[in-house]
C-alpha positions as CSV (number, residue, x, y, z in Angstrom):
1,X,-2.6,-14.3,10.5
2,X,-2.3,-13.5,6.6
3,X,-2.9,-16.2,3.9
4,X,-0.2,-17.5,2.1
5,X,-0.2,-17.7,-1.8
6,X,-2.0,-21.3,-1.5
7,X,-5.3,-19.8,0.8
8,X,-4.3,-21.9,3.2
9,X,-3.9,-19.9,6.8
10,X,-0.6,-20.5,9.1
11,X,1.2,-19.5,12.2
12,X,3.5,-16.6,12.0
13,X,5.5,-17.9,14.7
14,X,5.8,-22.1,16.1
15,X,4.6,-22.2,19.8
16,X,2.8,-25.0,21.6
17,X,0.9,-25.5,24.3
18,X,2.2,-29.2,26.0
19,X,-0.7,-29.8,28.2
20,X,-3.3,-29.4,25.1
21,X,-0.7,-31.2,22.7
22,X,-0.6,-34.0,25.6
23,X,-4.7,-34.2,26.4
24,X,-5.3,-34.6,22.5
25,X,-2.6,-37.2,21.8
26,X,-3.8,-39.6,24.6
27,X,-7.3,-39.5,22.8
28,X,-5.8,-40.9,19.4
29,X,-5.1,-44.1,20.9
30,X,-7.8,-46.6,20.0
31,X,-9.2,-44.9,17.1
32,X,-8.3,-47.3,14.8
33,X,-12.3,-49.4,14.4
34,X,-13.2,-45.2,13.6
35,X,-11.1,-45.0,11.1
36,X,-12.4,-48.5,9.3
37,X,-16.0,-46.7,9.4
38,X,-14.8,-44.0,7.5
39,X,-13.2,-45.7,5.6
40,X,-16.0,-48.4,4.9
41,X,-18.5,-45.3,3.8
42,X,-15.9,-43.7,1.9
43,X,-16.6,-46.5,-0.6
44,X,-19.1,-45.4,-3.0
45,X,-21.3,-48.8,-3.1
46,X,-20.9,-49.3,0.5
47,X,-22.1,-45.7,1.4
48,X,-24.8,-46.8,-1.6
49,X,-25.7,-49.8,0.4
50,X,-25.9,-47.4,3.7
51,X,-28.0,-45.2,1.9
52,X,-30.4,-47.4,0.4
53,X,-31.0,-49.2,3.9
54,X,-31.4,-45.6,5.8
55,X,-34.8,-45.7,3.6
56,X,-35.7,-49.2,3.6
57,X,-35.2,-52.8,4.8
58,X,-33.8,-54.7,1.9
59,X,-33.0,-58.3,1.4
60,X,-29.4,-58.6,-1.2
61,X,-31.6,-59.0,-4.2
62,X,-33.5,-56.0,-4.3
63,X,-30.1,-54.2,-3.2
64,X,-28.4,-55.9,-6.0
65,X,-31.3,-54.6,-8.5
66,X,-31.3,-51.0,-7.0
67,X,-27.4,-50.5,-7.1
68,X,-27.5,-52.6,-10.9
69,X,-24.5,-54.8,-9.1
70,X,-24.5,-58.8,-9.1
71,X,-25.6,-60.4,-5.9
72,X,-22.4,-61.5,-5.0
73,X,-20.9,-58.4,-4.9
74,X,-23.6,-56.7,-2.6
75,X,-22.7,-59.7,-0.8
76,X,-19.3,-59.2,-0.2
77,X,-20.2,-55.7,0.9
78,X,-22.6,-56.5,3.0
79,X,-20.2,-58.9,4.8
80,X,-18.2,-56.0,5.0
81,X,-20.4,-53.7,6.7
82,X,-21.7,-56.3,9.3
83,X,-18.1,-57.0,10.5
84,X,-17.8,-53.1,11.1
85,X,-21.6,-53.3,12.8
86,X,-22.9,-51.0,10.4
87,X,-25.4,-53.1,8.8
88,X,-27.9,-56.1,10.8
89,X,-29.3,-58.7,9.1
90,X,-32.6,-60.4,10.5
91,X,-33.8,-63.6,8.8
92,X,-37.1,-64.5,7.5
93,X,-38.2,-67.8,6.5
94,X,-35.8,-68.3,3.6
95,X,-35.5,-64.4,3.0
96,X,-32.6,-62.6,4.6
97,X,-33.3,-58.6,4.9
98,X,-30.9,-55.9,5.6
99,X,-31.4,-52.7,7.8
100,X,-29.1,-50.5,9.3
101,X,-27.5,-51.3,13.0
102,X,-28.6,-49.1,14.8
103,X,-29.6,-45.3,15.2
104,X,-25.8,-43.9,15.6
105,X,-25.2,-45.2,11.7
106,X,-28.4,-43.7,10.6
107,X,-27.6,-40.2,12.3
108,X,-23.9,-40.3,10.5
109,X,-26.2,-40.6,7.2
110,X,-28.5,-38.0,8.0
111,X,-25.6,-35.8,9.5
112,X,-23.1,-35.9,6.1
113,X,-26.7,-35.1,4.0
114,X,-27.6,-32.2,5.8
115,X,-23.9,-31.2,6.0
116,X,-23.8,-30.8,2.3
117,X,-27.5,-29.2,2.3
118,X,-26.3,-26.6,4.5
119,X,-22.8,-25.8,2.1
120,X,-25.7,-25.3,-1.4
């Protein structure tokens, strides 16, 4: 198949194959809570917040002072990222500290980092 003028490889001719076309459409169905993870690291200060508690357990004020944002707004974020079961929180005497969920969230961090170690 040749490029076209915009790099961007195509088919010659349209064919399909309905059985593949069929198998992969009934997997898109329910993909909708993948999408919202995505979408919820796509964020810079969530994927910040990720980051910060693939290295450490954090309570809100020290994640406030590392990402230099007001409480309130690591907060909302962190509200955010519990919904989606990204983030746990675990509550100590008056303290609250933040970790990740679980080891799948962890591995999508390490994965996208050594994705883009691999591409330097």
């Amino acid at each position: 198949m040749p490029a076209s003028s915009d790099n961007f490889v195509r088919c010659e001719i349209f064919c399909s194959d309905p059985a593949k076309v069929d198998y992969v459409k009934s997997r898109l169905d329910g993909l909708e809570v993948v999408v919202d993870i995505f979408k919820a690291l796509g964020d810079q200060t969530r994927f910040k917040i990720v980051y910060a508690l693939w290295h450490e357990e954090l309570c809100v004020c020290d994640l406030a002072l590392t990402l230099d944002l007001p409480v309130a707004a690591v907060s909302y974020h962190l509200r955010y990222l519990r919904s989606l079961r990204l983030v746990k929180s675990d509550k100590q005497g008056k303290m609250v500290f933040y970790s990740l969920d679980d080891d799948h969230v962890s591995s999508l961090v390490h994965l996208a980092l050594e994705h883009i170690q691999e591409n330097k």
